[in-house]
N, C-alpha and C positions, 0 to 999 in steps of 0.2 A: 557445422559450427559456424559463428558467424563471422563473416567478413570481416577480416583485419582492417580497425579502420582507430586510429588517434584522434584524441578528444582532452583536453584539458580545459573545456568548461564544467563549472561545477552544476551537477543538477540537481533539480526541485522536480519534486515526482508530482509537485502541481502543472508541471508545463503543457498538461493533454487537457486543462488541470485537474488534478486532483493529489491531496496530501495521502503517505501512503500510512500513514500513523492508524494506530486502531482503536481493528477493530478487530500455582491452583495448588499450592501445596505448603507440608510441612513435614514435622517430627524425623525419629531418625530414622526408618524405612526410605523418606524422600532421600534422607542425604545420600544414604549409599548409591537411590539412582542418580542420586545427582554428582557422585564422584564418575558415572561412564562420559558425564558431558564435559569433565574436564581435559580428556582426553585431544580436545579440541585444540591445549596447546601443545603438544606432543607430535611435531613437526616428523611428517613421514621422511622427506627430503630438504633438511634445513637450510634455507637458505641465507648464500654466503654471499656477502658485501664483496670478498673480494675477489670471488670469480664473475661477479655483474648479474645482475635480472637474466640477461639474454640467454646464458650458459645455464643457470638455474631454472629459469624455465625448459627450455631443452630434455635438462635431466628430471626435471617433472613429467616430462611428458614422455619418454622413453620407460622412465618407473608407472608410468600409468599403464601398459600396454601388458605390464606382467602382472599387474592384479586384477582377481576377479571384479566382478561389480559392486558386490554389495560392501565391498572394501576400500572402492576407490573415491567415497564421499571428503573424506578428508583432505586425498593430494587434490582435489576439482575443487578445494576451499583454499588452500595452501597458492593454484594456479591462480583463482580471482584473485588474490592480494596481490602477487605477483604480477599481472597483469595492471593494477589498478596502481600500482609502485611505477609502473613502467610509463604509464601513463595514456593505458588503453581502457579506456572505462567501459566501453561498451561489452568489448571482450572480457572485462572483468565480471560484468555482471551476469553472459551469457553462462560462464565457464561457474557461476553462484548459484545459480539455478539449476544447473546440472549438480553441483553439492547437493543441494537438498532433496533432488529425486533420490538420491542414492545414499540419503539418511535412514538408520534404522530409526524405526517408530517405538517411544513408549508408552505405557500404559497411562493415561487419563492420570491426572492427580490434581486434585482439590487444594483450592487454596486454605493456608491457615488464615484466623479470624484476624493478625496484625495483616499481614499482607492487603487481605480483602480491602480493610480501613481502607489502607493505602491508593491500591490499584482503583475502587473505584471514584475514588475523588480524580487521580489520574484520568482514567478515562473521561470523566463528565467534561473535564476540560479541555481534553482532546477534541470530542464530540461539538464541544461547545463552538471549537475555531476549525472545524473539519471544512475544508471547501474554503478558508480564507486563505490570506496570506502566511505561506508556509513557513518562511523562516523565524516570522518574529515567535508563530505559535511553537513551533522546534525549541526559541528558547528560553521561551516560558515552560514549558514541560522541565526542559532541562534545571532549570533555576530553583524549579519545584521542587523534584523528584530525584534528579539525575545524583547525586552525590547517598539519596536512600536505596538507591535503586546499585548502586557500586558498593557500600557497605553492607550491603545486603544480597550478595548472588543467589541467595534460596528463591527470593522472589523471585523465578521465570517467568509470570506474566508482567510482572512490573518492569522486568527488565525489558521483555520482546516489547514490550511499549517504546521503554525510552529508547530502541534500537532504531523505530522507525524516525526518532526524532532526529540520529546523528545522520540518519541516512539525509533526512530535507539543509542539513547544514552541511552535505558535502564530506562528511566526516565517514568517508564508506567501512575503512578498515572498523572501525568500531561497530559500526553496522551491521560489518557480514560478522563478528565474534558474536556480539550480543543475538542477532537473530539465529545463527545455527545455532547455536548454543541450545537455544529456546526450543528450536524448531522438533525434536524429536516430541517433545512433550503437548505443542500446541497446533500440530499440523493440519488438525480440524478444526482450527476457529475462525472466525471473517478476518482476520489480521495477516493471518500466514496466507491466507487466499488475495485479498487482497495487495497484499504485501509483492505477491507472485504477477500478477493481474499488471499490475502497474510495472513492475521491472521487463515485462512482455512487450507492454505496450512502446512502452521506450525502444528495447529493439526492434521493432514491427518500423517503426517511424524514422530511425537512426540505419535499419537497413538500406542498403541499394539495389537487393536482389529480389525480384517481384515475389517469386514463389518461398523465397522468406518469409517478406513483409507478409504473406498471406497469412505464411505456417504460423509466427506469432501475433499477428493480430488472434489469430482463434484461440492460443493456446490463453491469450491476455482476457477477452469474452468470458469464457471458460469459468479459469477463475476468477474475473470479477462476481460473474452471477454467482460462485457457489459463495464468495464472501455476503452478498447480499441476501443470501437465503440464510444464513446464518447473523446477520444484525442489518435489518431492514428499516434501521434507525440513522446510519450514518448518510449524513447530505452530500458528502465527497463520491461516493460511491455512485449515488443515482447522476451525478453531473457528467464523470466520466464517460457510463453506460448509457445515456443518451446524448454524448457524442460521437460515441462511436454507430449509435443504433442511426443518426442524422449524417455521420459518411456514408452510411450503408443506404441510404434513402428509404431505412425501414418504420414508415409511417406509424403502424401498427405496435411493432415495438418502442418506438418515442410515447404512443398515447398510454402505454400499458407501464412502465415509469413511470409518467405524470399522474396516472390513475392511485399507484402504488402510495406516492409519495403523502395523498391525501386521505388515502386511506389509513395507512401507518401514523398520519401524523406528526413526518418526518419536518423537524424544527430546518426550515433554509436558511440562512445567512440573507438577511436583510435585502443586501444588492445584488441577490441572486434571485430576488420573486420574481421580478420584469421580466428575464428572460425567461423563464419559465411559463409564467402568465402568457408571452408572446411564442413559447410554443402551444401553448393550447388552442390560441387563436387560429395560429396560420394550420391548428386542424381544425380550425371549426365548434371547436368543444367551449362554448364561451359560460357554461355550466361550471366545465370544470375547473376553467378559468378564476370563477368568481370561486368557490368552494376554496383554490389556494389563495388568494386576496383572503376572505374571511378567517380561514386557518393562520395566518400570517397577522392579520389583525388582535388578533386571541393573544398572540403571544407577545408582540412589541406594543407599546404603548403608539407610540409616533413614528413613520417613517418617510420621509420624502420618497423613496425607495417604492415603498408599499401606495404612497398617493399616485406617483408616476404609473405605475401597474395596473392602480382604477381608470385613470383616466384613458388609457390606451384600451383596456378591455371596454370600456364604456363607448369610447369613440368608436371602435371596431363593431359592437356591438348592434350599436343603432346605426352603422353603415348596411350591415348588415339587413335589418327590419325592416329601411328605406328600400335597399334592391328587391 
């Protein structure tokens, strides 16, 4: 598990960057399943103010040693808030992630038709600020949604949304409720991979131990790619993944991203073309360079953003032609 290590800054899951925001039901069959996910406040080892964190944790984790696996998803959600009360975030999120391997899984469930309304207007607007500035988009979601999404608990994909939004305003204990909560039901989607992917990457980076940092960087890889196989739409996603593909000095993997993103048609965030544009160059791909310049052009009317990006693909360009 990972190194004990104290942290009371608050994080933004853009800091590698990337926002970790995303990326199905009704009637009363859902409800009964969704009376197992209440369970959630149903405190194995309730924790007392006035024996201290320190003792309470202790006895969480002496209670952990006597249950099996598939039952100890609860006190390893109970430990992260504890943890994150304590003011070890890192270890809180370590000990979050271990919750949800050791979530039972439910069956698929379809969203009803109000929800749907809902949720996809949510998400367009998530999509829409994916890759920008995380907090303020956090609290636009929230502004939006956040009070439909709390009178409304049936909605678990509206809800696993707005969880990832308290997660970018530091708001974790809401966080880790709203997304286990979710998590049984949505385990396959790009949100919960995602969602996974980026709390990895954090520890991978926030570790001190080599053969940590190894073990979660891969385990963050992992599931990034299977979030992006599953919505190959979000721009957050592919920024992350070729950062880390460009620590890796994996060329090949950075061009097959950039390939991807123009392929799919993936909408970038305006002041996110240049860089991109500027790794196509320094591979040499000044094709595919211009393809995301023109793709970029399609969708925004004007951008300085997007003129800065011609002019560097052009100047590279014809440097090029001369040698």
């Amino acid at each position: 598990m990972l190194k004990k290590q104290k942290s009371k800054n608050v994080l933004s899951f853009e800091d590698f960057p990337v926002d970790i925001g995303v990326k199905f039901w009704s009637n009363e069959w859902h409800m009964r399943v969704w009376g197992q996910a209440f369970l959630f406040f149903l405190l194995i080892v309730p924790i007392s103010a006035d024996e201290g964190l320190k003792k309470n944790i202790e006895k969480m984790h002496r209670a952990l040693a006597d249950l099996p696996s598939e039952k100890q998803g609860q006190l390893y959600l109970e430990l992260a808030v504890a943890y994150y009360r304590d003011q070890e975030i890192d270890r809180a999120f370590a000990y979050f992630l271990e919750a949800l391997k050791r979530q039972a899984k439910a069956p698929h469930l379809e969203m009803d038709q109000e929800e749907a309304k809902h949720y996809q207007h949510a998400l367009e607007d998530y999509l829409l600020r994916a890759g920008t500035e995380p907090v303020p988009a956090a609290e636009e979601l929230l502004n939006k949604y956040g009070s439909l999404a709390d009178e409304n608990p049936q909605f678990i994909q509206l809800n696993f949304l707005i969880a990832t939004a308290y997660a970018n305003l530091g708001k974790y204990e809401d966080f880790f409720e709203k997304f286990y909560r979710g998590y049984p039901f949505l385990y396959d989607s790009f949100l919960a991979y995602k969602t996974q992917g980026i709390l990895y990457l954090r520890l991978s980076h926030r570790s001190t131990i080599p053969e940590e940092r190894i073990a979660f960087q891969k385990e963050a890889i992992h599931y990034l790619n299977l979030a992006l196989e599953r919505n190959a739409q979000d721009p957050g996603l592919y920024k992350v993944l070729l950062f880390l593909a460009k620590d890796e000095k994996n060329a090949s993997l950075v061009l097959s991203y950039l390939q991807n993103i123009v392929r799919n048609q993936v909408v970038l965030p305006r002041n996110d073309i240049y860089l991109y544009v500027k790794e196509a160059v320094a591979l040499g791909d000044f094709v595919l360079g211009q393809e995301m310049i023109d793709q970029a052009k399609a969708h925004y009317a004007y951008s300085r953003a997007i003129s800065a990006a011609q002019d560097y693909l052009d100047q590279h360009r014809h440097s090029n032609q001369r040698g």
